[in-house]
C-alpha positions in Angstrom: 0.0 0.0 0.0 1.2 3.5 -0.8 2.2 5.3 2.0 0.1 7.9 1.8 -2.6 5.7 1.4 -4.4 5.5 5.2 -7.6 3.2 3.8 -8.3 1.1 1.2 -11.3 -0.7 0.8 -12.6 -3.1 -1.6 -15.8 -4.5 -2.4 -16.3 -4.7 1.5 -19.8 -6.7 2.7 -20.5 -6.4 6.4 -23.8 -7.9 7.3 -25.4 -7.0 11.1 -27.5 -10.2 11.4 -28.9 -11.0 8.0 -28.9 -7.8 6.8 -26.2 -5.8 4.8 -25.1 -3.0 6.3 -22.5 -2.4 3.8 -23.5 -4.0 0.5 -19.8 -3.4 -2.4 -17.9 -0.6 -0.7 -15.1 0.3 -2.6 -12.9 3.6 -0.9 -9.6 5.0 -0.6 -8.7 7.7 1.6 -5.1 9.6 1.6 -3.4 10.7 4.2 -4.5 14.2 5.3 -7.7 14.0 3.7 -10.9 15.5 5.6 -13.3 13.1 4.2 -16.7 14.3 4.8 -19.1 11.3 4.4 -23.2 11.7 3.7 -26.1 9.9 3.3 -29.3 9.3 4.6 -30.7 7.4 7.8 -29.5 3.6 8.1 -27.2 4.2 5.0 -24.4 2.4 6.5 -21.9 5.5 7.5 -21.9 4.6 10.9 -21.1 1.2 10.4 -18.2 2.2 7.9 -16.9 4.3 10.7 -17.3 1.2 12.9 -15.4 -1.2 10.6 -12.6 0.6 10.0 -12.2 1.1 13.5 -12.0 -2.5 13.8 -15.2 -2.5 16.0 -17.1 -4.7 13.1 -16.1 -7.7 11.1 -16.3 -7.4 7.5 -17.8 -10.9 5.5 -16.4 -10.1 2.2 -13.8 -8.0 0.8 -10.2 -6.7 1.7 -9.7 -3.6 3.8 -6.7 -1.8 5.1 -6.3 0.9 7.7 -2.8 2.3 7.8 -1.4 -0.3 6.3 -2.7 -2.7 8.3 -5.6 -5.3 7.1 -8.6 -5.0 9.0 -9.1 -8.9 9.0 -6.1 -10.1 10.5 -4.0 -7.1 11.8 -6.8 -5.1 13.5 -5.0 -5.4 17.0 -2.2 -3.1 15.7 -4.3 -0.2 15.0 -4.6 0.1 18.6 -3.7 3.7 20.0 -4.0 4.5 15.9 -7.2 4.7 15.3 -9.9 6.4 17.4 -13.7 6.8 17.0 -16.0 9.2 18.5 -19.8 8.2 18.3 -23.1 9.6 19.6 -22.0 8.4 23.3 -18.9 9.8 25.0 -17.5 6.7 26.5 -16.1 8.7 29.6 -16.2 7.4 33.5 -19.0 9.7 35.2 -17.5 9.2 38.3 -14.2 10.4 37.3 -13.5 13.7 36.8 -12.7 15.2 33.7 -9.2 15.9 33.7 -9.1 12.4 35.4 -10.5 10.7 32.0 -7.7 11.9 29.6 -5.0 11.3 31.9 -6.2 7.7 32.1 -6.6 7.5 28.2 -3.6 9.1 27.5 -2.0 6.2 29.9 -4.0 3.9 29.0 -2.8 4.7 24.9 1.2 4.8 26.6 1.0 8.6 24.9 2.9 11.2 26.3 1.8 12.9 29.0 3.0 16.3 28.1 0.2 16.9 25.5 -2.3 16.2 28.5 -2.0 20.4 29.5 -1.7 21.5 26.0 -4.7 19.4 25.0 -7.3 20.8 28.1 -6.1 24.3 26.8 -7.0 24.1 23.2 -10.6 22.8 24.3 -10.8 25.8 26.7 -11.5 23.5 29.2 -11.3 25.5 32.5 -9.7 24.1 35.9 -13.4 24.1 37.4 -14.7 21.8 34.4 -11.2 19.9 35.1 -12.5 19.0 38.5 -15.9 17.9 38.4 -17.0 14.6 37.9 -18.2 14.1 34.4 -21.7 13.4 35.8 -21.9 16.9 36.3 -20.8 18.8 33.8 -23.1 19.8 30.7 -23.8 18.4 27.6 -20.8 20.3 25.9 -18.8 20.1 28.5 -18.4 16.4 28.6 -18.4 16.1 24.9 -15.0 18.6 25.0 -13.7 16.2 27.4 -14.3 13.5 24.9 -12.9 14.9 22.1 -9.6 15.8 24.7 -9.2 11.9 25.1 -9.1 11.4 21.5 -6.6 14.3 21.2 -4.2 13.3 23.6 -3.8 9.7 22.2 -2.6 11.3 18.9 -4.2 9.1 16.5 -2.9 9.3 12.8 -6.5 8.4 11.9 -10.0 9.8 13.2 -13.5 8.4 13.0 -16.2 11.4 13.7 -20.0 10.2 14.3 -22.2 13.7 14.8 -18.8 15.0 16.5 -20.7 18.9 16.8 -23.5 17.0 18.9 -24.2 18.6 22.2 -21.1 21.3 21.7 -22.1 24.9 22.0 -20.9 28.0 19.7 -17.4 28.3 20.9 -17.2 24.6 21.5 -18.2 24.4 17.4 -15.8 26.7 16.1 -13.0 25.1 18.4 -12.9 21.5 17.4 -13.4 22.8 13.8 -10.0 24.7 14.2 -8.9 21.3 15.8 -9.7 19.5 12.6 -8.0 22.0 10.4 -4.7 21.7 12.2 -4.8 18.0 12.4 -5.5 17.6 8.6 -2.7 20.3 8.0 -0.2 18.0 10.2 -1.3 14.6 8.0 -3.8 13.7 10.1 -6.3 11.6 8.3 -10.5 12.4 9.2 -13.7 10.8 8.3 -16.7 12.6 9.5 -19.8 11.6 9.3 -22.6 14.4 10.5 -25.9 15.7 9.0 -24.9 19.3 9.4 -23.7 19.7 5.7 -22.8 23.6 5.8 -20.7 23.4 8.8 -19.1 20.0 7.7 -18.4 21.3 3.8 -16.2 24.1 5.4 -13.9 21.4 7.0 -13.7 18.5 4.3 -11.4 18.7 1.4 -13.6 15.7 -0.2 -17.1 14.6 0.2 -18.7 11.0 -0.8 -22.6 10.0 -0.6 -23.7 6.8 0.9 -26.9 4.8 0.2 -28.0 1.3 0.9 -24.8 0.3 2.7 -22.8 1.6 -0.5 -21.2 4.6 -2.2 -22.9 6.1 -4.2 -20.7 9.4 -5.5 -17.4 10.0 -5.0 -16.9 14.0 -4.7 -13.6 15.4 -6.2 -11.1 17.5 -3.9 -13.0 20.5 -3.9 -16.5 20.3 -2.0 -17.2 24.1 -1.4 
């Protein structure tokens, strides 16, 4: 595989039960790339997102994520890969700085990034303290997005990733995105907020029926 190539995918089946989630996909995806990914309800995106995370078996087809097939290589995407879906996966009863400093351990990433990270969210040293059971909506979803930033994935898997932010919360993690892609940081996002979400990708594709359907070129303004 190419080096700047972060996923390939080809002719990929994955079937939830008897039914097809993903029915022929065929993508590619560069390194760098803001791939902004749209379709309708139950058109498979989600479970894309899912299977390249390694979170899904695929049935058919051959898939590779950074170089790495998804089939029978999937444990060394670990610390490489990281999704965000409509749930935060945080510990309520740990507080919020207390989540990424156990992710970033958890991911063996370096510890430095953990201040740096908290500071580009704006999250402040009274959010830092609470328990994530009570902090708000966007609160808890900044501290999400923190414990994907401090793991320093080369790839990112974005499920509604604007859900529950405020303004300023919005227009942050959009500047997040922007610097990551600049850096060679590789993003699929999946959201139904196409205005906001055109802005950030540098390529769009449409999903229906657990397939894709169009492939946008590199310009999707």
């Amino acid at each position: 595989m190419s080096d700047n190539k972060v996923i390939s995918m080809e002719n990929v089946i994955c079937l939830l039960g008897n039914f097809p989630a993903l029915s022929g996909v065929n993508l590619d995806v560069a390194r760098g790339e803001v791939l902004a990914i749209y379709g309708p309800n139950g058109a498979g995106k989600t479970t894309l997102l899912r299977v390249l995370a390694g979170l899904v078996q695929i049935n058919h087809g051959k898939a590779s994520v950074l170089g790495s097939d998804i089939v029978g290589e999937r444990d060394s995407l670990a610390g490489r890969v990281a999704i965000l879906g409509h749930s935060n996966h945080l510990y309520a009863d740990l507080g919020a700085e207390e989540n990424v400093r156990f992710f970033a351990k958890a991911s063996r990433s370096d510890l430095n990034l953990l201040e740096t990270t908290l500071e580009k969210l704006q999250i402040t040293n009274r959010v830092r303290q609470s328990k994530v059971s009570q902090l708000s909506t966007g609160q808890a979803r900044r501290v999400a997005i923190a414990t994907l930033m401090v793991r320093s994935p080369q790839l990112w898997l974005l499920d509604e990733p604007h859900s529950g932010l405020d303004a300023k919360g919005r227009e942050l993690f959009d500047g997040i995105v922007e610097d990551l892609s600049k850096q060679g940081t590789t993003i699929l996002i999946v959201s139904h907020e196409v205005d906001r979400i055109e802005k950030l990708a540098t390529r769009r594709v449409e999903m229906v029926g657990g397939t894709i359907i169009s492939h946008g070129g590199s310009d999707v303004a």
